[in-house]
N, C-alpha and C positions, 0 to 999 in steps of 0.2 A: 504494500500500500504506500509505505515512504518511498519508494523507488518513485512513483508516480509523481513528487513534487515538479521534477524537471520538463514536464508539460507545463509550467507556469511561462516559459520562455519562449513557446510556440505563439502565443499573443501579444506578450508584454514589446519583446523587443521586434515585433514586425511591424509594431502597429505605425507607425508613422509610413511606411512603404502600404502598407495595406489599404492607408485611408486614400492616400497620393492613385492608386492603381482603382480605386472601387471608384473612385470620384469621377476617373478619367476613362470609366466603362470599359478597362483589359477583362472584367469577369463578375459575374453578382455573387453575391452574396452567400446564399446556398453553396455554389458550386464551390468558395472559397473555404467555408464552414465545413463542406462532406469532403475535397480534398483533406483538411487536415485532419478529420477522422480517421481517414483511411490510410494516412502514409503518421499517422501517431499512433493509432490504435493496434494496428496489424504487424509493422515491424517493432517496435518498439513497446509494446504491451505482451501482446501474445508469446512471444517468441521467448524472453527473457522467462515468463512465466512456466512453461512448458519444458524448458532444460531447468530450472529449479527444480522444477517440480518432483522430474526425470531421474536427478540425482539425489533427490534425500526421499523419494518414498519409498525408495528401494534400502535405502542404509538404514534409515530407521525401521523397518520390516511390519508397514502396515499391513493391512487385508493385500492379498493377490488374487485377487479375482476383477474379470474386465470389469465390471458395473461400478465396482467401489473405486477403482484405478480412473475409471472417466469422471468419477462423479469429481474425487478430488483433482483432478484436470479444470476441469469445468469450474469446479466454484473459485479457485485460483485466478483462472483466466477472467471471472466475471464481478472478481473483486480487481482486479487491475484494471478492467473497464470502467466499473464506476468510481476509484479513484480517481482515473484519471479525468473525466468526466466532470469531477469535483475541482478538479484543480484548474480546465476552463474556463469555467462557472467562476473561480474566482480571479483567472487573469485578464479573462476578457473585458475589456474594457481599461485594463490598468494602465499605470504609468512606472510604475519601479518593481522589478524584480524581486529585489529584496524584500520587501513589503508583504509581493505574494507570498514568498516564500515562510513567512514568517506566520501571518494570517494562514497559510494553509497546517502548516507545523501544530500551531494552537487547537485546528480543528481537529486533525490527527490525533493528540494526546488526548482530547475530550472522548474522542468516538473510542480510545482504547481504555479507555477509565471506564465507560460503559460497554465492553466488549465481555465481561463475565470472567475475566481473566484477573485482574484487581479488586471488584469490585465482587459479590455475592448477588448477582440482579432479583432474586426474592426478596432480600434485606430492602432493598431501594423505599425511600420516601415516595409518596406515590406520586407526589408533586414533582416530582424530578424522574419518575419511571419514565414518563414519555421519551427522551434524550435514547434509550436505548434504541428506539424504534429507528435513528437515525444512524446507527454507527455501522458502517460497514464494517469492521471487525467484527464485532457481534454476529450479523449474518456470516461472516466468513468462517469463525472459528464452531457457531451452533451446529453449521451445514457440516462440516469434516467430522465434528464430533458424534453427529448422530449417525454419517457415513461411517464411520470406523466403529461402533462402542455396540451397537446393534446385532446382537449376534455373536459376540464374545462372550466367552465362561473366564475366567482367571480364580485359581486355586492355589495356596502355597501352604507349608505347613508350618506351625508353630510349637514350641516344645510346653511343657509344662511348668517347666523353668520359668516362663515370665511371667506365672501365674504365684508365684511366691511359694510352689512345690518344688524341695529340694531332695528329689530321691533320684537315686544313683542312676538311673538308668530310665528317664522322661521319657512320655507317651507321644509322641507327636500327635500334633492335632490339626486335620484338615480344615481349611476355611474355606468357603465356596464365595462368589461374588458374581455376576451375572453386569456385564455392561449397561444393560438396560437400567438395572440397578442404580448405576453409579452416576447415567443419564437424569433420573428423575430424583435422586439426593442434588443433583447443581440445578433440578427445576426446568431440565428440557423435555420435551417430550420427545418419542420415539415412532410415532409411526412416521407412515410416507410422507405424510401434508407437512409435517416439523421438518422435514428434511427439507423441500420443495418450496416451501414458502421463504426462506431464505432466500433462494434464488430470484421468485419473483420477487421480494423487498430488494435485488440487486439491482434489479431488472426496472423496476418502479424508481428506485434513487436515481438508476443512468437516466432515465427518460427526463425525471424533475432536473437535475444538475445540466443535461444539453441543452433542454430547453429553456434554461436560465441565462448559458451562456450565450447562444443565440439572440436572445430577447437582447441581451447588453449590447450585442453589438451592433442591433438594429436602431437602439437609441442612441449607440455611441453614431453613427452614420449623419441621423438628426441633426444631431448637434455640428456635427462637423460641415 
């Protein structure tokens, strides 16, 4: 998601060539907008995403099977989409890099403060629950979690020793745990829609964040 800040510099530092070229009818607006979709989103999002991905969900030794392998593909690539998304949203229209860069930074640490990862999101005030609904982390990290934990047993044994029994020769004692389990103690739920609905809140954020960034640049035109 922090990789994505560097989409701040696709708008901030063209814009004075941009307005010079839209003024002087080289191309509209759209076309300018869905160019820099396609040559930010596609080499520069996907690409980096997909060998991450490539290279640590194999070392770390998640599920192996194709559907949990796509899904974590997927939610990866669709949380780089809508950061980056975010980060138009807030350069479009700007004047100093640094600025984005810093306003988008602030958003970042807010969305990961509500991402369930620091914070306990049951505990949440309820006044302040709403902010979760917004954190791409959150969709990012609920969607993997309920892709990998769904379907897991984990058992290990423990001696009798830590139970304050000192006899020579401790019982071991199995503990059983269930993913699902360990799902609904952090408060996610487990079926398909908990998994799914993630993606569309990804899906729903990209659309609000381009169509944000778009709108700025229609009134930055205005003015100019």
């Amino acid at each position: 998601m922090y990789s994505s800040i560097s989409s701040i510099e696709l708008l901030v530092s063209e814009k004075k060539i941009f307005i010079h070229e839209y003024i002087s009818g080289y191309y509209s607006l759209p076309a300018y907008f869905i160019s820099k979709l396609l040559f930010d989103l596609m080499p520069l999002r996907t690409m980096p995403s997909v060998i991450y991905n490539s290279t640590t969900y194999f070392l770390v030794g998640l599920k192996r099977t194709v559907p949990a392998i796509s899904i974590s593909f997927l939610t990866l690539v669709m949380v780089s989409y809508t950061s980056s998304a975010l980060a138009l949203a807030v350069a479009a229209g700007g004047n100093a890099v640094t600025v984005g860069n810093i306003v988008l930074s602030l958003i970042f640490i807010l969305m990961t403060a509500y991402s369930g990862l620091l914070v306990h999101l049951p505990g949440i005030v309820k006044w302040l629950g709403w902010l979760q609904y917004l954190s791409i982390t959150r969709y990012g990290i609920t969607a993997l979690m309920v892709n990998e934990f769904v379907g897991l047993d984990f058992s290990y044994n423990v001696s009798d020793m830590g139970t304050g029994c000192h006899c020579p020769n401790p019982t071991p004692i199995k503990i059983l745990c269930t993913g699902v389990q360990h799902l609904q103690d952090m408060g996610i739920g487990t079926t398909s829609w908990d998994l799914w609905q993630n993606h569309l809140g990804l899906g729903l954020l990209t659309v609000l964040f381009l169509s944000t960034a778009y709108l700025k640049l229609v009134f930055m035109k205005k003015r100019s």
